[in-house]
LUMVEXGU-619152 format. One record per atom (N, C-alpha, C, O): residue in three letters; y negated, z, x. Coordinates in pm, whole numbers, padded with zeros to 5 digits, always signed. Layout:
ALAYZX
...
This chain:
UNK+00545+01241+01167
UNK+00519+01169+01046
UNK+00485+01265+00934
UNK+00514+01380+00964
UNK+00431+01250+00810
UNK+00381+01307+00723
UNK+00481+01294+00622
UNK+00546+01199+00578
UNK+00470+01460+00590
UNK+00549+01515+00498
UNK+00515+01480+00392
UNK+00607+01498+00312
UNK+00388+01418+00325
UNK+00369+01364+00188
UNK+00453+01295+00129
UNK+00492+01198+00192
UNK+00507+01315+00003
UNK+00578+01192-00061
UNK+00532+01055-00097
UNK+00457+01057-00195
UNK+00560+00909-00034
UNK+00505+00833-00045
UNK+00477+00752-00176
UNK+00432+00638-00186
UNK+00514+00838-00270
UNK+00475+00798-00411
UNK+00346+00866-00432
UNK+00292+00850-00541
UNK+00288+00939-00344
UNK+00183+01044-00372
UNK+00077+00983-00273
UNK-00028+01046-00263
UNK+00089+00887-00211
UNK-00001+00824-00075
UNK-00109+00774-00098
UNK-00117+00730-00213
UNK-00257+00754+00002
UNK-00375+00643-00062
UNK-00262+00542-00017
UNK-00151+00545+00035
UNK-00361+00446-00071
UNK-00327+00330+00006
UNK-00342+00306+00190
UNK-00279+00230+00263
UNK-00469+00420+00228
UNK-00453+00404+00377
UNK-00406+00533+00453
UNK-00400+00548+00575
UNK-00380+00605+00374
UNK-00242+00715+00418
UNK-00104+00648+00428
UNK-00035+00680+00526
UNK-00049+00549+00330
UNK+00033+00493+00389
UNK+00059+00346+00448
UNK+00159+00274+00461
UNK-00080+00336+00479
UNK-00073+00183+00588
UNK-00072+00278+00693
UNK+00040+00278+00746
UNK-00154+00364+00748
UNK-00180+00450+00849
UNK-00014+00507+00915
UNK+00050+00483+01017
UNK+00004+00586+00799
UNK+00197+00605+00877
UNK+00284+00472+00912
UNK+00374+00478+00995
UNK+00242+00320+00827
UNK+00357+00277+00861
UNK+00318+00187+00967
UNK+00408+00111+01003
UNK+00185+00175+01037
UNK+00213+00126+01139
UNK+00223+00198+01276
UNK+00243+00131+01377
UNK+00207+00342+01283
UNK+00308+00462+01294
UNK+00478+00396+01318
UNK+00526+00336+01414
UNK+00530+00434+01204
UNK+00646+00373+01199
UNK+00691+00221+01260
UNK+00807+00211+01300
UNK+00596+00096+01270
UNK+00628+00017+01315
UNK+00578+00071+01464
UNK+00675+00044+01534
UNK+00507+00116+01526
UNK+00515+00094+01650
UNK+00602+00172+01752
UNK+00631+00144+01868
UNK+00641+00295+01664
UNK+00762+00335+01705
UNK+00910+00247+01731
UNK+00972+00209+01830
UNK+00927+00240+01580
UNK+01058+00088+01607
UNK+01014-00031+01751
UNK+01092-00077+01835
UNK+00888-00050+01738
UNK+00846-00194+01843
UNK+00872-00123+01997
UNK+00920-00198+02082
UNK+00844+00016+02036
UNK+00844+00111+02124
UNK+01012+00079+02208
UNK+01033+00064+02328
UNK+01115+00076+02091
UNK+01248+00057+02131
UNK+01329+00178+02216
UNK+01444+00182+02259
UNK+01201+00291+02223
UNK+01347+00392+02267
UNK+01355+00483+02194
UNK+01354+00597+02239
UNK+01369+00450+02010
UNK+01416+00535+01932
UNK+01590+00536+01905
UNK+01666+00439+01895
UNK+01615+00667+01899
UNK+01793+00605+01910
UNK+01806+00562+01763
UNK+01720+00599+01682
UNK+01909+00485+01724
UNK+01983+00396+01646
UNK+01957+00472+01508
UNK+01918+00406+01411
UNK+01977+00604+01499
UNK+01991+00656+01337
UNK+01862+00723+01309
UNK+01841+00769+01196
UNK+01781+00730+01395
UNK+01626+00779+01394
UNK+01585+00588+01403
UNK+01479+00571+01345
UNK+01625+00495+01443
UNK+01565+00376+01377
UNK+01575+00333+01216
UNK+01498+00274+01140
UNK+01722+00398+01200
UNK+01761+00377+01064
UNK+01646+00424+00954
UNK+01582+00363+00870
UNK+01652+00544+00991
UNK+01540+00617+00890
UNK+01385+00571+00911
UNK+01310+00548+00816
UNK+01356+00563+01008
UNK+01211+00451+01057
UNK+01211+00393+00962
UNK+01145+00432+00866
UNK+01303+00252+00958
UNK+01309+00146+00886
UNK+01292+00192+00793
UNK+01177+00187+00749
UNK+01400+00262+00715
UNK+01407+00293+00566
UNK+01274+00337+00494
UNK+01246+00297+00381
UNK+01180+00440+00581
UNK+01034+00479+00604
UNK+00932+00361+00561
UNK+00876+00336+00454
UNK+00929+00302+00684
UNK+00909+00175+00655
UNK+00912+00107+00532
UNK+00809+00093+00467
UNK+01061+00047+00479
UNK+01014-00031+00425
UNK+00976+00069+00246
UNK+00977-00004+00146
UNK+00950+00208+00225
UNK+00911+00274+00147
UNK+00739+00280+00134
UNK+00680+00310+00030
UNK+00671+00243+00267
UNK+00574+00295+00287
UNK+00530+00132+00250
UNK+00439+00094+00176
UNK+00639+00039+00336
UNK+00527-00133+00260
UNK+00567-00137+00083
UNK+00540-00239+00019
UNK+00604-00069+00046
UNK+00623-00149-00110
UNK+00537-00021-00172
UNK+00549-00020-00295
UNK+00456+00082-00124
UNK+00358+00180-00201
UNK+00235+00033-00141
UNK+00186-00051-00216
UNK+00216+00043-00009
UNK+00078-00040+00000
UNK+00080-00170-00085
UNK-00017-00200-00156
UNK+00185-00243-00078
UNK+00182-00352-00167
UNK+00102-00309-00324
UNK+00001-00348-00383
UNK+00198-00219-00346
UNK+00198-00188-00526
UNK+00054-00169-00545
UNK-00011-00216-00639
UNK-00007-00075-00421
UNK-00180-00041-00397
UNK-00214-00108-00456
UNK-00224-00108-00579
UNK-00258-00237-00322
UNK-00273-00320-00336
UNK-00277-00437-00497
UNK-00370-00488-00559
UNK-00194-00440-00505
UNK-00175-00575-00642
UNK-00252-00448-00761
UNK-00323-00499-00847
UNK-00237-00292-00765
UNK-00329-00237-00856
UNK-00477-00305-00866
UNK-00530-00370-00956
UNK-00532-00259-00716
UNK-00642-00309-00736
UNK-00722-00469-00736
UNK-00836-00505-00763
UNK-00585-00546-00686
UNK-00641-00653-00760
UNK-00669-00679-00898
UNK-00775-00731-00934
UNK-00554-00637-00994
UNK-00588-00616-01102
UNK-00696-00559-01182
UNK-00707-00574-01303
UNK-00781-00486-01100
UNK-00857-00411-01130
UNK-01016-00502-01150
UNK-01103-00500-01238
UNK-00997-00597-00984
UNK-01074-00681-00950
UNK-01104-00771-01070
UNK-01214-00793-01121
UNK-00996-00814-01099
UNK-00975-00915-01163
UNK-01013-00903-01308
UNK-01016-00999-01384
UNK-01036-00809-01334
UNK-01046-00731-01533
UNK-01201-00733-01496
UNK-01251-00766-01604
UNK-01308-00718-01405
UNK-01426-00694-01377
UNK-01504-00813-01500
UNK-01456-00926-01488
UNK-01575-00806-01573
UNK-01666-00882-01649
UNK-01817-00938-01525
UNK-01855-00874-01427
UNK-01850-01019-01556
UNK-01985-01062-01529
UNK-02112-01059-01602
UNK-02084-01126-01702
UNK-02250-01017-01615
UNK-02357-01009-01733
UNK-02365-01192-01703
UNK-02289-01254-01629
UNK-02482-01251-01786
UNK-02575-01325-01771
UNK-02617-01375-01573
UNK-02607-01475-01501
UNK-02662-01235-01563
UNK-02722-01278-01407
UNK-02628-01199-01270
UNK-02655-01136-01168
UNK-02507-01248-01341
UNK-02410-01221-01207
UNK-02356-01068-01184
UNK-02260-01052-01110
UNK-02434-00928-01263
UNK-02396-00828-01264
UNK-02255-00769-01334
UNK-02217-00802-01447
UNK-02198-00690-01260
UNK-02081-00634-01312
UNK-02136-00600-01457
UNK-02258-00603-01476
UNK-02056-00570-01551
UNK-02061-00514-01681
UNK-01957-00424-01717
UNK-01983-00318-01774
UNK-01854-00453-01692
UNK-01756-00368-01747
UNK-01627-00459-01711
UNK-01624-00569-01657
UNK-01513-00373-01761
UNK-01407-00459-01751
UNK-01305-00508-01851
UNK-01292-00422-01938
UNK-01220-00623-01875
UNK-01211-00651-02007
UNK-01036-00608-01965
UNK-01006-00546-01863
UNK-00958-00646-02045
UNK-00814-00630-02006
UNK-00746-00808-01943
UNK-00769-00923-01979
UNK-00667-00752-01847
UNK-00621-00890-01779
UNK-00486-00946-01904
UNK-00391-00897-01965
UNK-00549-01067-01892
UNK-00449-01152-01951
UNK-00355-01189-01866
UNK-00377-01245-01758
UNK-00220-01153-01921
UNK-00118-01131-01859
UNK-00025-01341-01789
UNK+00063-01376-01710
UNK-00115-01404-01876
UNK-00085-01524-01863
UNK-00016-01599-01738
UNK+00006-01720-01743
């Protein structure tokens, strides 16, 4: 597994390790305290892709439209 800190990850550096990590756990002959830390891995590596993730929706989502359908710029999301 990769020594990167998963606060420091793309988004497909750490989808890439954690299904890594899940197929190890699914594998079943990891012993018990090397599952522990899996997991814990795990569930570090789904809440960076999530967070990715919902960034760039946000990002999506701030995108403006011109007149004829072209991007323009982006405005700030209303938090509504």
């Amino acid at each position: 597994m990769s020594e990167t800190p998963v606060a420091e990850m793309s988004f497909e550096q750490a989808m890439a390790e954690l299904e890594k990590v899940v197929g190890r756990l699914e594998s079943g002959d990891v012993p018990l305290e090397d599952s522990i830390r899996l997991y814990e891995r795990g569930a570090e590596l789904k809440a960076r892709c999530e967070a990715k993730l919902k960034e760039a929706e946000e990002k999506v989502a701030r995108i403006t439209l011109d007149e004829n359908g072209q991007p323009r710029g982006t405005e700030p999301l209303d938090p509504a």
